[in-house]
py3Dmol code that shows the C-alpha trace and the ligand (Angstrom):
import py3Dmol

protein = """\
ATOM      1  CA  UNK A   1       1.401  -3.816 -11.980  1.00  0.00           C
ATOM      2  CA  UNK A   2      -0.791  -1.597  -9.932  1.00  0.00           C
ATOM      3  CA  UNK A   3       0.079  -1.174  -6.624  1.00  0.00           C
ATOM      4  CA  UNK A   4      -2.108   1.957  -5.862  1.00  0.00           C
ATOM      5  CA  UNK A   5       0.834   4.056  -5.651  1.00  0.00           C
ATOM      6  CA  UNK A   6       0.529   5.917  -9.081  1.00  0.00           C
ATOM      7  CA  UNK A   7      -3.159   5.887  -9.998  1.00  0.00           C
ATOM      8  CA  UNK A   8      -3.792   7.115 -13.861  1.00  0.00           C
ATOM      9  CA  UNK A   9      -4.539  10.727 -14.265  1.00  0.00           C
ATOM     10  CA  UNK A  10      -8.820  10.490 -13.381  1.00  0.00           C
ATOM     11  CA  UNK A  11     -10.855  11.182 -16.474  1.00  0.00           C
ATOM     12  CA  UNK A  12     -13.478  10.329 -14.405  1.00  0.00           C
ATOM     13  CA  UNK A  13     -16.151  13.468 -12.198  1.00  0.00           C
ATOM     14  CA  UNK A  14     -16.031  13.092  -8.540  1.00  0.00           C
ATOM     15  CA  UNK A  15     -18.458  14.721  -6.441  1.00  0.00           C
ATOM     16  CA  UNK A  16     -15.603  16.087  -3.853  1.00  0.00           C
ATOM     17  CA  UNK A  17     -11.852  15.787  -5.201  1.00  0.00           C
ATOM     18  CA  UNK A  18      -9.712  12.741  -3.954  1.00  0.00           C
ATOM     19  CA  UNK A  19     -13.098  11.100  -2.797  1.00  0.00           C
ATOM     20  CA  UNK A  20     -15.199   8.245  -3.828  1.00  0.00           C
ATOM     21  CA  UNK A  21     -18.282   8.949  -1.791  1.00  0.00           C
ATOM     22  CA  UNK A  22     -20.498   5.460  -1.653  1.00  0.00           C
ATOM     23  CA  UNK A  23     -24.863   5.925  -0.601  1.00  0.00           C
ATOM     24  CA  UNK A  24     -26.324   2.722   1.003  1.00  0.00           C
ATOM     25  CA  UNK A  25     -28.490   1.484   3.265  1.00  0.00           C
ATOM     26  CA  UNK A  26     -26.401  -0.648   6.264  1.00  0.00           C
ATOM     27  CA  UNK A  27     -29.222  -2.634   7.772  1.00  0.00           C
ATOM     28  CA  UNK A  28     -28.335  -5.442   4.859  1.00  0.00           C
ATOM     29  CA  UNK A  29     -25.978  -8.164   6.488  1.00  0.00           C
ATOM     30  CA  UNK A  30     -23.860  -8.943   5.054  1.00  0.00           C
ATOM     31  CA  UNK A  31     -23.416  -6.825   2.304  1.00  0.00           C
ATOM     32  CA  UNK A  32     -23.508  -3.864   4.783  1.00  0.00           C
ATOM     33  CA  UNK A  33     -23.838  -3.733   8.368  1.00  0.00           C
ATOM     34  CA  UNK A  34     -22.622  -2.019  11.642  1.00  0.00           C
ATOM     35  CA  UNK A  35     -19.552  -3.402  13.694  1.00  0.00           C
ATOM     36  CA  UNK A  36     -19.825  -1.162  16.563  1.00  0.00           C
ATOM     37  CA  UNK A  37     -19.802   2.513  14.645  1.00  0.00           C
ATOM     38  CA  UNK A  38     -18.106   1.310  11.637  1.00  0.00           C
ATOM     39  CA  UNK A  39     -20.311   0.415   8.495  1.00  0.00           C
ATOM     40  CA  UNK A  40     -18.468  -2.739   7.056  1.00  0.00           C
ATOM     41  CA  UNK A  41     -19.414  -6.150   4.996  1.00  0.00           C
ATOM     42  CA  UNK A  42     -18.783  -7.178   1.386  1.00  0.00           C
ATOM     43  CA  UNK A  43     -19.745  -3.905  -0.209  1.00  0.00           C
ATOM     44  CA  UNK A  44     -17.842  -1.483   2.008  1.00  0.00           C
ATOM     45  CA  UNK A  45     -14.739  -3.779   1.869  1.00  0.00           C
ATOM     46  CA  UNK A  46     -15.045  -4.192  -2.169  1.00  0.00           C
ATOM     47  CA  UNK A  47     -15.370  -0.261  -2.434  1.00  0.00           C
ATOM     48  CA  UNK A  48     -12.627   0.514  -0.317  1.00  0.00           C
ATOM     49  CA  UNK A  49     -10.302  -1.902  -2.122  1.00  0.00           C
ATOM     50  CA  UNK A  50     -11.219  -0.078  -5.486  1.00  0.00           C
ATOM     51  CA  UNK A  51     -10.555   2.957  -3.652  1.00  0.00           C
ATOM     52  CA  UNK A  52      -7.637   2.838  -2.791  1.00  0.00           C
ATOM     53  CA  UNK A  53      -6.799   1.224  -5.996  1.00  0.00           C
ATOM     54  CA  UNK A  54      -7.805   4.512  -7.443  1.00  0.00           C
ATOM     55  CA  UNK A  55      -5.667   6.723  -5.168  1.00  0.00           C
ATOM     56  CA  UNK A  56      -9.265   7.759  -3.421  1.00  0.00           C
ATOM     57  CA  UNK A  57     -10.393   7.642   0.285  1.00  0.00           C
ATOM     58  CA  UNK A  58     -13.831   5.798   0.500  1.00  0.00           C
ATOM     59  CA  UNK A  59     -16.889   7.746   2.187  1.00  0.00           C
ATOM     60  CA  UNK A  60     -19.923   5.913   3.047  1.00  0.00           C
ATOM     61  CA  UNK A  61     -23.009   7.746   3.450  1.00  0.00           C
ATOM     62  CA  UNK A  62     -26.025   5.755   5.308  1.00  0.00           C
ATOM     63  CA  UNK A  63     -29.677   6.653   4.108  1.00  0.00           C
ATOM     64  CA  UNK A  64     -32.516   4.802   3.491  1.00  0.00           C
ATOM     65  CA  UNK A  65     -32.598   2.654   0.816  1.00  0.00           C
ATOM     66  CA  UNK A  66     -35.978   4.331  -1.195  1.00  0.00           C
ATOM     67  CA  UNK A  67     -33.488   7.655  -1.596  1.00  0.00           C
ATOM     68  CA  UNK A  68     -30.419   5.737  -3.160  1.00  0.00           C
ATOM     69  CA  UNK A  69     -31.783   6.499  -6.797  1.00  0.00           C
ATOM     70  CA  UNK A  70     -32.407  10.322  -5.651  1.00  0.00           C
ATOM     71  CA  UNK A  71     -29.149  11.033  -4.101  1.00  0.00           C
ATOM     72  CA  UNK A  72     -27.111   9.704  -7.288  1.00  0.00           C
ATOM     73  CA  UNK A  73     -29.245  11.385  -9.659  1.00  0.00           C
ATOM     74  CA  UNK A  74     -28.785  14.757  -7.448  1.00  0.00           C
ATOM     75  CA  UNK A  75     -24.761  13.977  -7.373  1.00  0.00           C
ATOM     76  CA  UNK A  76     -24.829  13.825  -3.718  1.00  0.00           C
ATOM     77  CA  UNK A  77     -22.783  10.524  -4.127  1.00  0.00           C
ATOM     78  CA  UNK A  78     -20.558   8.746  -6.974  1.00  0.00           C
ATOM     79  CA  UNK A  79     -21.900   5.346  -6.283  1.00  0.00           C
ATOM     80  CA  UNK A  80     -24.448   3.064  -4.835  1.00  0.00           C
ATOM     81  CA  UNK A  81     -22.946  -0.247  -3.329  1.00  0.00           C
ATOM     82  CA  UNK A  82     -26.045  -1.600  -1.329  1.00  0.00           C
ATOM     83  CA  UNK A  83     -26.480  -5.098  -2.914  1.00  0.00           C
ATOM     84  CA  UNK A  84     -28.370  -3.500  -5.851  1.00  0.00           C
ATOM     85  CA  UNK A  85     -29.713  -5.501  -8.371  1.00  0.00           C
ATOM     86  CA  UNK A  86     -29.800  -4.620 -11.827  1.00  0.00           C
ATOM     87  CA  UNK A  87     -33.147  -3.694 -12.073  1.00  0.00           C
ATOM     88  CA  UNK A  88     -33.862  -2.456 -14.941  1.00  0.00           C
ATOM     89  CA  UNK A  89     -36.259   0.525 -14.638  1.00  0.00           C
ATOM     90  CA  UNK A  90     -33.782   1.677 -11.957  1.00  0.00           C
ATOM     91  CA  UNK A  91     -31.587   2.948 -15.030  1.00  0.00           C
ATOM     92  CA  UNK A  92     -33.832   6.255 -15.425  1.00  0.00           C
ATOM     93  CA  UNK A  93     -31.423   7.300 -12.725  1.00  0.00           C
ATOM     94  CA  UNK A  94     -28.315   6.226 -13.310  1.00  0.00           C
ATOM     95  CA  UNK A  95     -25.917   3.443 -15.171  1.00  0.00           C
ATOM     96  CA  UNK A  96     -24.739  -0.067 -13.648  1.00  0.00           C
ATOM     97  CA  UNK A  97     -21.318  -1.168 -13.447  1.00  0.00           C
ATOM     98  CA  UNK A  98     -20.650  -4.973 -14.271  1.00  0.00           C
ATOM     99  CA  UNK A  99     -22.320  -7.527 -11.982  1.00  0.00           C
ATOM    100  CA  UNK A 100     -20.041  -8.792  -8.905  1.00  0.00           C
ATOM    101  CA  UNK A 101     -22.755 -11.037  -7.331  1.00  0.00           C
ATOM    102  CA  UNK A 102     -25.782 -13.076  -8.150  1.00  0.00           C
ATOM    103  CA  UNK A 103     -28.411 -13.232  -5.355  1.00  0.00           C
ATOM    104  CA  UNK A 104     -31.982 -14.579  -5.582  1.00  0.00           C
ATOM    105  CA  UNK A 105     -35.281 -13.543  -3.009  1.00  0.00           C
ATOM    106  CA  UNK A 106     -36.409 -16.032  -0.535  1.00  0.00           C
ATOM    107  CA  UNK A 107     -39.047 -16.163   1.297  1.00  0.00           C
ATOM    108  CA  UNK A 108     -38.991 -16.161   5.082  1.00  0.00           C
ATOM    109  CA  UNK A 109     -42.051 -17.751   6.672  1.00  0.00           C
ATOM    110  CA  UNK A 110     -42.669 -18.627  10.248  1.00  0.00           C
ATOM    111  CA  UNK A 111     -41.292 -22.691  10.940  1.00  0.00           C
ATOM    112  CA  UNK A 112     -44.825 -23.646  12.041  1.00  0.00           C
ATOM    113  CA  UNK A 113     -46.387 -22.224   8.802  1.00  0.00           C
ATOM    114  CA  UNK A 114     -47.455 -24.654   6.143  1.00  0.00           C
ATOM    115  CA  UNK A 115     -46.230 -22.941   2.810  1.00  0.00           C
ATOM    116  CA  UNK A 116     -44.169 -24.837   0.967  1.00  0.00           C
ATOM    117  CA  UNK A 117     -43.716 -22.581  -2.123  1.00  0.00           C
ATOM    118  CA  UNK A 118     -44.480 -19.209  -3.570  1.00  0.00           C
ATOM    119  CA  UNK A 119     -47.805 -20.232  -4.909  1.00  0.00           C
ATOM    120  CA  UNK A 120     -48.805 -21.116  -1.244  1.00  0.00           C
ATOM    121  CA  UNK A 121     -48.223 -16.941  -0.488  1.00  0.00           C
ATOM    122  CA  UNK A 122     -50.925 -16.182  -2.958  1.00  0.00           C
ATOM    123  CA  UNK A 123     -52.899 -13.279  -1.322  1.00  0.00           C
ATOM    124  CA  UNK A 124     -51.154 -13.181   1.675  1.00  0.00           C
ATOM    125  CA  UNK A 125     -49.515 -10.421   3.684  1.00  0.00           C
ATOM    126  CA  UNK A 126     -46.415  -9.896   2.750  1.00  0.00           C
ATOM    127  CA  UNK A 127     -43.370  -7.682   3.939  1.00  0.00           C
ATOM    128  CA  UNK A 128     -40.123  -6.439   3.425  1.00  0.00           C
ATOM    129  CA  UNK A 129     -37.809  -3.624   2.608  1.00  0.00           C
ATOM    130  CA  UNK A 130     -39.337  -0.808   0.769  1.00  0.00           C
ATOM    131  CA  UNK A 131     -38.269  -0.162  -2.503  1.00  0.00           C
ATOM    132  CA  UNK A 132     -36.654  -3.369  -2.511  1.00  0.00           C
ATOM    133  CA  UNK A 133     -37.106  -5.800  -5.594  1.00  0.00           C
ATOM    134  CA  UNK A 134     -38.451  -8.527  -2.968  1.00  0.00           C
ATOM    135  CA  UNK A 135     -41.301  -6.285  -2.850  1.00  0.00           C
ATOM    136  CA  UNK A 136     -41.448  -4.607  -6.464  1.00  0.00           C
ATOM    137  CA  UNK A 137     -40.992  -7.450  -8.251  1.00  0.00           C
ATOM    138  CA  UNK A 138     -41.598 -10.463  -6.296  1.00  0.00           C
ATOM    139  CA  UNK A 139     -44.103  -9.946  -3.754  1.00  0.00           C
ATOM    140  CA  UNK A 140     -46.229  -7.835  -6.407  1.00  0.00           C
ATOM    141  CA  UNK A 141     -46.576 -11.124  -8.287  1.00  0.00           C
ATOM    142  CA  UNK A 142     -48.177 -13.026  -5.596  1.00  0.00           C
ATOM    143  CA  UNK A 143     -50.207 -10.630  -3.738  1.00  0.00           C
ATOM    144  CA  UNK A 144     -52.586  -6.954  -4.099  1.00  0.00           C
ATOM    145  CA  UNK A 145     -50.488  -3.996  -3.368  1.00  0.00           C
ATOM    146  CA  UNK A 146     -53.273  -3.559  -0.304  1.00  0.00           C
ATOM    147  CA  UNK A 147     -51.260  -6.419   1.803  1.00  0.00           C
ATOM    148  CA  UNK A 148     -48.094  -5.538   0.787  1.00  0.00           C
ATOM    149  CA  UNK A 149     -46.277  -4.011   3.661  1.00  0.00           C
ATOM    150  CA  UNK A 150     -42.729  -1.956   3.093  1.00  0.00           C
ATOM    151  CA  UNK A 151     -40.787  -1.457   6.377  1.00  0.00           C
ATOM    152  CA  UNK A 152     -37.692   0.717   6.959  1.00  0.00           C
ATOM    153  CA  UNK A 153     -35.238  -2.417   7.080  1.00  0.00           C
ATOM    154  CA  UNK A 154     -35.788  -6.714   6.707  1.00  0.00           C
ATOM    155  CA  UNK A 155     -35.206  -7.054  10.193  1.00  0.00           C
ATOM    156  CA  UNK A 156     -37.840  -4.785  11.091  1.00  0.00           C
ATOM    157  CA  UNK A 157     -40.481  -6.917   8.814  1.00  0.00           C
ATOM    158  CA  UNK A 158     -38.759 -10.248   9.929  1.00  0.00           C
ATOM    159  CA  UNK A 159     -40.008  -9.135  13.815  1.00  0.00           C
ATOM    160  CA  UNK A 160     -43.543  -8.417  12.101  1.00  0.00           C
ATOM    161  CA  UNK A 161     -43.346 -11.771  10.947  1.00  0.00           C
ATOM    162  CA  UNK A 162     -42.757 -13.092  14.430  1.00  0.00           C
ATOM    163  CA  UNK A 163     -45.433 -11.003  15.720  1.00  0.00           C
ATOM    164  CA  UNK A 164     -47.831 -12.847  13.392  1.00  0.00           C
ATOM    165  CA  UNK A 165     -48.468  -9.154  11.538  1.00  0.00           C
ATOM    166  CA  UNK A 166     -46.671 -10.635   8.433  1.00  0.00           C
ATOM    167  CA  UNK A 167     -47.037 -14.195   6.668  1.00  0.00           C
ATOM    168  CA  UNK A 168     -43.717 -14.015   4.996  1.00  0.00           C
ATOM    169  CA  UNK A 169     -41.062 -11.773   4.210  1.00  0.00           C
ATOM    170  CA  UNK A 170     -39.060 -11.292   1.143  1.00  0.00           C
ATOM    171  CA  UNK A 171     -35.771 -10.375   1.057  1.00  0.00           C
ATOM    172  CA  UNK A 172     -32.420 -11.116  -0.766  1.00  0.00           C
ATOM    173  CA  UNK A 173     -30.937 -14.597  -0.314  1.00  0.00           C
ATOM    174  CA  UNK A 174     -27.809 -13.813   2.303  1.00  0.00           C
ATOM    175  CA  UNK A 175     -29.921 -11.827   4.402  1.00  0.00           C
ATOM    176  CA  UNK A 176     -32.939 -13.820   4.570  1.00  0.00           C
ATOM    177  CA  UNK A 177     -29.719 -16.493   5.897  1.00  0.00           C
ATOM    178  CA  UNK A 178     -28.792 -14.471   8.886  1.00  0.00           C
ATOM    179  CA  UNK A 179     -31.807 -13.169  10.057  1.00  0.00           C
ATOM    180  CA  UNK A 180     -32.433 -17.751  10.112  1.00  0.00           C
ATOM    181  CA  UNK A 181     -29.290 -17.699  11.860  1.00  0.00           C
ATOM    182  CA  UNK A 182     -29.556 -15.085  14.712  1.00  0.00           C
ATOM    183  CA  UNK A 183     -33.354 -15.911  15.173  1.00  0.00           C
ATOM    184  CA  UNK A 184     -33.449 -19.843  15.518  1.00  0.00           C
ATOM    185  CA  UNK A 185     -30.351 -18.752  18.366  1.00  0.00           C
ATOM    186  CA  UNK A 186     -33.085 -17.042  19.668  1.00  0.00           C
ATOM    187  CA  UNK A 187     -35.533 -20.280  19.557  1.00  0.00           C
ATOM    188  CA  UNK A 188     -38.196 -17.765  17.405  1.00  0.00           C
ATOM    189  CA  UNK A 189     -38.579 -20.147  14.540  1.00  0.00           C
ATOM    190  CA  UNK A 190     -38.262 -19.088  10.962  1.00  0.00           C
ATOM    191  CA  UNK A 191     -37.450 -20.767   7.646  1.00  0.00           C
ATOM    192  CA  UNK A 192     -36.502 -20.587   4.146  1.00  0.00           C
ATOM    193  CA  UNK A 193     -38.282 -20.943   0.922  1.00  0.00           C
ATOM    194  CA  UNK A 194     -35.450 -20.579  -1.653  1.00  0.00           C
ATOM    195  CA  UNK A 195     -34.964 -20.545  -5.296  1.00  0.00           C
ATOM    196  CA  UNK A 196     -38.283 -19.045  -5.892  1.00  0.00           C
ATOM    197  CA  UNK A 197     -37.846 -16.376  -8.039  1.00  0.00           C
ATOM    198  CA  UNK A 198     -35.537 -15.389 -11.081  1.00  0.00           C
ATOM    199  CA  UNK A 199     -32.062 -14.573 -10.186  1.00  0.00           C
ATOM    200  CA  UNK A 200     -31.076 -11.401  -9.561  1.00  0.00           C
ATOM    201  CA  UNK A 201     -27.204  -9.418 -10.534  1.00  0.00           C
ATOM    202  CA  UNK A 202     -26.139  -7.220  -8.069  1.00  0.00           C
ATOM    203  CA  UNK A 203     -24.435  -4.104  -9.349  1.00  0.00           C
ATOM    204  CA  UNK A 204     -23.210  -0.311  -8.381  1.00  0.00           C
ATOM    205  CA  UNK A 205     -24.615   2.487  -9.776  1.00  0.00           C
ATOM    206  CA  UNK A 206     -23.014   5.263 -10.469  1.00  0.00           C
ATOM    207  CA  UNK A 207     -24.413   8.848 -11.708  1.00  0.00           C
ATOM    208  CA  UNK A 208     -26.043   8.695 -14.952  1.00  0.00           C
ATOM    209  CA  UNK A 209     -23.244   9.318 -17.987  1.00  0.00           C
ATOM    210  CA  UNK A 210     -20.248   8.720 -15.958  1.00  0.00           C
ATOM    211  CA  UNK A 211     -19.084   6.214 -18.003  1.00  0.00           C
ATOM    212  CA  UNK A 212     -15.234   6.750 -17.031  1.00  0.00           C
ATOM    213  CA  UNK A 213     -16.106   6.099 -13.361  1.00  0.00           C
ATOM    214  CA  UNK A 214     -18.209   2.917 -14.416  1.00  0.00           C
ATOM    215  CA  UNK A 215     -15.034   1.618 -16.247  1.00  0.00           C
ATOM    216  CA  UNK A 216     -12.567   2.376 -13.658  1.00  0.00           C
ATOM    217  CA  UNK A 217     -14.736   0.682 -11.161  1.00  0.00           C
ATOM    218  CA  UNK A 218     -14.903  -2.262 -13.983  1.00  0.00           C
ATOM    219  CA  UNK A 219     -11.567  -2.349 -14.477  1.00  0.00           C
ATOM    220  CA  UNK A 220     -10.683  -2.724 -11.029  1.00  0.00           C
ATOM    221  CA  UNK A 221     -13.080  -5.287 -10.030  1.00  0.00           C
ATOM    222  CA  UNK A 222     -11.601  -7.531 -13.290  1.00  0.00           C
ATOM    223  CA  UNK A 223      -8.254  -7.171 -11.603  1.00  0.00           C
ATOM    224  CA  UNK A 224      -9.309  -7.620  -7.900  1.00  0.00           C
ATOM    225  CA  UNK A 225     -11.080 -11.139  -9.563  1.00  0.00           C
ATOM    226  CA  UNK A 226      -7.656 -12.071 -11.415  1.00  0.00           C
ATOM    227  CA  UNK A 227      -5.461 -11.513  -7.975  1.00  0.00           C
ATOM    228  CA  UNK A 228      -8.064 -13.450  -5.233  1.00  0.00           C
ATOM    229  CA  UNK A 229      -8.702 -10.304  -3.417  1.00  0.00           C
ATOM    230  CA  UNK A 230     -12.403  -9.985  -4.409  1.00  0.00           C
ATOM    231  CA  UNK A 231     -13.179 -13.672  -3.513  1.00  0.00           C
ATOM    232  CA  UNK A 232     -11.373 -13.464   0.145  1.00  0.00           C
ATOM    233  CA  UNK A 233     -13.809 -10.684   0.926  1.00  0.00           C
ATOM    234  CA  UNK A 234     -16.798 -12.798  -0.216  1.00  0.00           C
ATOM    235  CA  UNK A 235     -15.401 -15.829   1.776  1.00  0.00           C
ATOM    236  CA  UNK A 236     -15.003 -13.548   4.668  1.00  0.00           C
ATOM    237  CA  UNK A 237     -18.649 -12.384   5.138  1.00  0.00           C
ATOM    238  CA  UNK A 238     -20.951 -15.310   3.173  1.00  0.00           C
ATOM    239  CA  UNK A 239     -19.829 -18.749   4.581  1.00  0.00           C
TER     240      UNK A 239
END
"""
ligand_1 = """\
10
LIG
N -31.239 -6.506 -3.931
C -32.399 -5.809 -3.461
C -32.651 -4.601 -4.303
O -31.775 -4.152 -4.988
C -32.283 -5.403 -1.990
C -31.147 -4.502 -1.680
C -31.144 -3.958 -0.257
O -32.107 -4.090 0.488
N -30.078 -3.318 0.132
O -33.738 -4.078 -4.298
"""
view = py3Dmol.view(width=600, height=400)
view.addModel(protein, "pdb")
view.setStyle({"model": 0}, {"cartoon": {"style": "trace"}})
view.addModel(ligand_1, "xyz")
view.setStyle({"model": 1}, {"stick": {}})
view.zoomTo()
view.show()
């Protein structure tokens, strides 16, 4: 049984003893968001579970999203958890734990605009979070690098969008969901083209050769999967 009372001795490096210090980006509902000062949503809860699992208090550091891969490679943190997918070029800088979610981008267009699919977006202006795959991998496929415009968050392009600046946005598949949500309450109009692009496998990262931490982590997640836990915190924040 593990109750989280008696981890096993660590074999794994921590950057600060007893911790398990996480880097993401919370602007990314609702994988990680802000609930008054508190950063919470699928990741944070996930990564506190294994935490604690692990006889380790979770620390979540907030940055922007471009210096994820900087800050693990400079062992400022021991793992990303900021609905990361497992892109592949992204392993120069560290090594992925197993997949715990499968996402996909969508495109966000305005509801009056006449696109239909991702062809339509052909050398349009496009926007979204920089660094993101939606823009490195998706939006460089439809359009020149010249009307490609990275912003600081997705809700941040999404009012570009609004503001007629943007043609479409594209971001990750449960975002792109509640930005629809909280901006049709609004009566500002947007909609979904989904299913795209090829899916994507969300991951952590954590620092480059720390393969005992990547197990651990592994390990956990296979048991939070075989006891429910991990699925109640996905049914809590995607409905
Ligand atoms: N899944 C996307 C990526 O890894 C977006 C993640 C995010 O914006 N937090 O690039």
């Amino acid at each position: 049984s593990n109750t989280g009372s008696e981890p096993a001795a660590a074999n794994y490096d921590l950057v600060s003893d007893g911790k398990l210090i996480m880097g993401t980006n919370a602007q990314f509902p609702p994988f990680e968001f802000y609930e008054n000062q508190t950063i919470v949503g699928v990741d944070a809860e996930i990564m506190g579970e294994i935490a604690k699992r692990l006889g380790l208090e979770l620390e979540i550091k907030d940055m922007e999203f471009d210096s994820l891969p900087a800050s693990i490679k400079a062992k400022e943190i021991d793992v990303i958890g900021a609905g990361y997918t497992a892109d592949p070029d992204r392993e120069e800088n560290m090594d992925f734990t197993d997949s715990y979610y499968t996402a996909n981008q969508t495109i966000i267009v305005r509801a009056d605009s006449t696109a239909a699919s991702a062809d339509d977006l052909k050398g349009k202006i496009i926007g979204g979070q920089s660094g993101t795959t939606g823009l490195i991998t998706c939006a460089v496929e439809l359009t020149d690098e010249a009307n490609i415009k990275a912003y600081t968050n997705g809700a941040l392009a999404v009012e570009d969008l609004l503001n007629g600046k943007l043609d479409a946005v594209i971001i990750d598949n449960n975002p792109a969901n509640e930005y629809k949500n909280i901006h049709n309450i609004r009566g500002e109009k947007i909609k979904l083209l989904e299913n795209q692009f090829d899916e994507e496998h969300y991951v952590f990262g954590v620092q480059k050769g720390n393969k005992a931490l990547a197990d651990a982590i592994n390990s956990t997640l296979a048991e939070m999967k075989e006891d429910g836990s991990f699925q109640t915190i996905i049914d809590k924040y995607i409905k």
